[in-house]
C-alpha positions, -999 to 999 in steps of 0.1 A, spaced: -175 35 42 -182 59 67 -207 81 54 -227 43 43 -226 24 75 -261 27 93 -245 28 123 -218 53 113 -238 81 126 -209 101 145 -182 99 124 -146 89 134 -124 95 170 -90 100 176 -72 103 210 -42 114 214 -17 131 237 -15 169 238 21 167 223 4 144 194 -22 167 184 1 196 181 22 177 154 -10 172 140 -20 204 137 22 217 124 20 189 94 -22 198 88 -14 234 88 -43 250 111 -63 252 79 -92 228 87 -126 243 91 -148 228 119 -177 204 115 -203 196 137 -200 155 144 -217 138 113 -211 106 90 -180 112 76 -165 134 101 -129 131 124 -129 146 158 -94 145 178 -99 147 214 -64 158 232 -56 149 265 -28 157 292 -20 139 322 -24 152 356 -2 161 386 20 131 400 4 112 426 14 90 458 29 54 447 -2 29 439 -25 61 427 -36 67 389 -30 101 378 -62 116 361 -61 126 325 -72 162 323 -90 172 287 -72 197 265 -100 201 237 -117 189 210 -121 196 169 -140 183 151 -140 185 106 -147 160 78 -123 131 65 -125 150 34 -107 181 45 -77 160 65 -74 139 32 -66 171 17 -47 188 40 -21 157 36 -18 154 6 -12 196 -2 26 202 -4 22 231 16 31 220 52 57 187 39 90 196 55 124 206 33 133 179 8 161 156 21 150 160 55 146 122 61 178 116 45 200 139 57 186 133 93 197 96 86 228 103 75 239 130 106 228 97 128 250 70 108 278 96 111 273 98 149 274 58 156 
């Protein structure tokens, strides 16, 4: 779909939170290769929020980058068992919190 769409011409965008993209980049496993923007591609812009303000003012969101690689490669990159965390984690993380209540 998006390498057929006529008007698919720069790909898809995701913005997110700094914190976000970092997770991102822990469960993808900093082994994507950038892309130029293209058909096909995902860039993930990452932003942070700026310095409090007075009461009634919007604080500015400040940039904190931008990468850009294909769908292909993050398809991958989820799917390889390289980065999944220990087995059980879920369940024992689940457990520690029924025990707690």
């Amino acid at each position: 779909m998006l390498r057929q769409g006529p008007l698919c011409q720069k790909g898809l965008f995701f913005v997110c939170p700094t914190p976000v993209y970092h997770k991102i980049g822990e469960r993808l496993g900093g082994g994507l290769r950038p892309y130029p923007i293209q058909p096909g591609s995902l860039t993930i812009m990452w932003y942070d929020i700026g310095p409090e303000v007075e009461a009634g003012r919007q604080r500015e969101l400040k940039s904190g980058g931008k990468f850009t690689t294909t769908i292909d490669q993050v398809a991958l990159a989820f799917t390889a068992p390289s980065n999944l965390p220990p087995a059980q984690v879920y369940e024992n993380a689940i457990r520690a919190s029924l025990q707690q209540s």
